[in-house]
C-alpha positions, 0 to 999 in steps of 0.5 A: 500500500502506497503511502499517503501523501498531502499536496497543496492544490492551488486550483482548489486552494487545499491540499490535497491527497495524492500517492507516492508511487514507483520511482519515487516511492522507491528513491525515499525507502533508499534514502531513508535507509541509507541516513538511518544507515549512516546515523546508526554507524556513526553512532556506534563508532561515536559510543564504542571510543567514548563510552565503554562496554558494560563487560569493559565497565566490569572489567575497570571495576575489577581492575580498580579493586585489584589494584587497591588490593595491591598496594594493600598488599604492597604496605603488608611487604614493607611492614614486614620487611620492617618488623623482619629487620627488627628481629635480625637487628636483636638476633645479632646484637641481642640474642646472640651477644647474651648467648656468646655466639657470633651473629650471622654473616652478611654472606649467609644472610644474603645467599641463595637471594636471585637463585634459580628457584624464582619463576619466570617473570617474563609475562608480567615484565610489562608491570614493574611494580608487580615485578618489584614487589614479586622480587621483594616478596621473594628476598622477605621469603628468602630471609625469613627462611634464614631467620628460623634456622637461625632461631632453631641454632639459638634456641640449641645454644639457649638448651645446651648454655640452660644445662650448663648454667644449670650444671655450675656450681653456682649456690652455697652448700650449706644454708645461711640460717645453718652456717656459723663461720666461713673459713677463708683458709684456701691455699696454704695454712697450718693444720690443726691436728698435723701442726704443719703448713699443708695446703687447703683446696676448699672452704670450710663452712661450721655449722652444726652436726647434722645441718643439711649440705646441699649440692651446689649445681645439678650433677651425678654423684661419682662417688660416697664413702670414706676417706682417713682425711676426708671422713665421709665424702662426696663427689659430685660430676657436674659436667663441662669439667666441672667437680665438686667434693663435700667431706668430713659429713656425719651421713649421706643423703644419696648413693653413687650414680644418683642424679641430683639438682641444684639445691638437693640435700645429698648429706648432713654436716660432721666432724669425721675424718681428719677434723676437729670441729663440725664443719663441711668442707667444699671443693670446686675443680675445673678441669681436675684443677682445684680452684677457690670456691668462694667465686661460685655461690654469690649467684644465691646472695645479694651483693650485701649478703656476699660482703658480710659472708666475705668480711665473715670469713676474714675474722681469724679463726683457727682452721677446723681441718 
């Protein structure tokens, strides 16, 4: 059906209907089809480089929500990488300055950093902040990994230097309410039954028959009997080339090959042996070598506890063995 068209008749003085036909009908469907045709296209190309696509909007948000997780991410790396160095700062000058230990080379800390284990970083070449914060993620790993191992060896020489302080004769062997004088006759003095001058490897400590003796560092006892000189004695191995020996005791409190800790009764003080009083005689040796035992048991007294035993045992008073 032809399409409907009004004309003006100046005959008639109205306008007239008429109808496009043929020809003509067909040149104005052409033209209308190509400005549609044109508008549409150049509204495409205008809308495509102005305005993006919705999967394009989804992707920029995304995108936007990654990049905030990265630099997230980012400040995670260098918190850490500060709280690392703090903890390496007290592994070298604290830790392992208290445990006598030389603190980790910068060659140990630094080996293996651009090894062969990193993955290829040519995809993502084209981003450099990601490349810089991979490599930095992976220097963190890399030192943190050094870190435990060097925590595991401290926490080794921590358990080996524990025991051995532990070990150490370290306290007195006889308690201060039981303790009456400390005779500081180490070296040579004159002895009290022989009448000549005779060395003196220990400490005297007087004290009332039977008072408890304690050992003075943890150990194994080596040995429990009796000696002319000594009376009844007590070796105690230490470890670490360290002894200690307690004579002239009334009793024994342990039996050879026993165990025993710091502080542990293992005999009661007495006059046996070559004595003239009661009193408990206390040697120290390291490495067989008898040394002064007034150096070992400060660690259980104040500084004015260890200068009032220290002027104590300076009165004279005569040797007790």
């Amino acid at each position: 059906m032809a399409k409907l068209k009004y004309k003006y008749d100046p005959v008639t003085c109205r306008y007239e209907p008429f109808k496009i036909k043929g020809k003509a009908l067909r040149n104005q469907i052409l033209i209308f089809l190509f400005v549609a045709f044109t508008l549409a296209v150049a509204g495409y190309y205008y809308s495509i480089q102005y305005f993006e696509s919705f999967d394009e909007m989804l992707l920029s948000e995304k995108n936007q929500k990654l990049k905030i997780q990265w630099n997230i991410l980012h400040d995670k790396i260098e918190k850490a990488n500060l709280s690392l160095a703090g903890i390496i700062e007290k592994d070298d000058n604290n830790y392992r300055v208290i445990l006598d230990s030389n603190p980790l080379a910068p060659s140990i800390r630094e080996a293996g950093i651009g090894g062969s284990e990193k993955i290829n970083l040519k995809p993502i070449l084209a981003y450099p902040y990601i490349v810089t914060d991979y490599n930095a993620l992976h220097t963190l790993n890399h030192k943190l990994d050094i870190e435990i191992q060097s925590f595991n060896e401290l926490e080794k020489i921590l358990n080996g230097k524990i025991t051995a302080w532990a070990t150490r004769p370290a306290i007195q062997p006889i308690s201060n309410s039981d303790l009456q004088t400390l005779h500081l006759t180490y070296g040579a003095r004159f002895h009290p039954i022989f009448k000549v001058w005779k060395d003196h490897k220990g400490l005297d400590f007087a004290a009332p028959s039977g008072a408890p003796v304690y050992a003075t560092g943890d150990g194994k006892i080596n040995a429990t009997y009796y000696s002319e000189s000594y009376g009844n004695v007590i070796y105690v191995d230490h470890g670490y080339d360290f002894e200690t020996r307690y004579a002239h005791l009334s009793g024994f409190a342990v039996t050879p090959g026993e165990i025993v800790k710091r502080g542990q009764l293992i005999g009661y003080v007495g006059t046996t042996g070559h004595s003239v009083a009661p009193h408990l005689h206390y040697e120290v040796l390291i490495d067989g070598e008898h040394v002064n035992p007034i150096n070992f048991f400060q660690r259980d007294l104040s500084n004015e506890e260890y200068q009032k035993l220290i002027d104590l045992g300076s009165e004279n008073s005569d040797p007790l063995d």
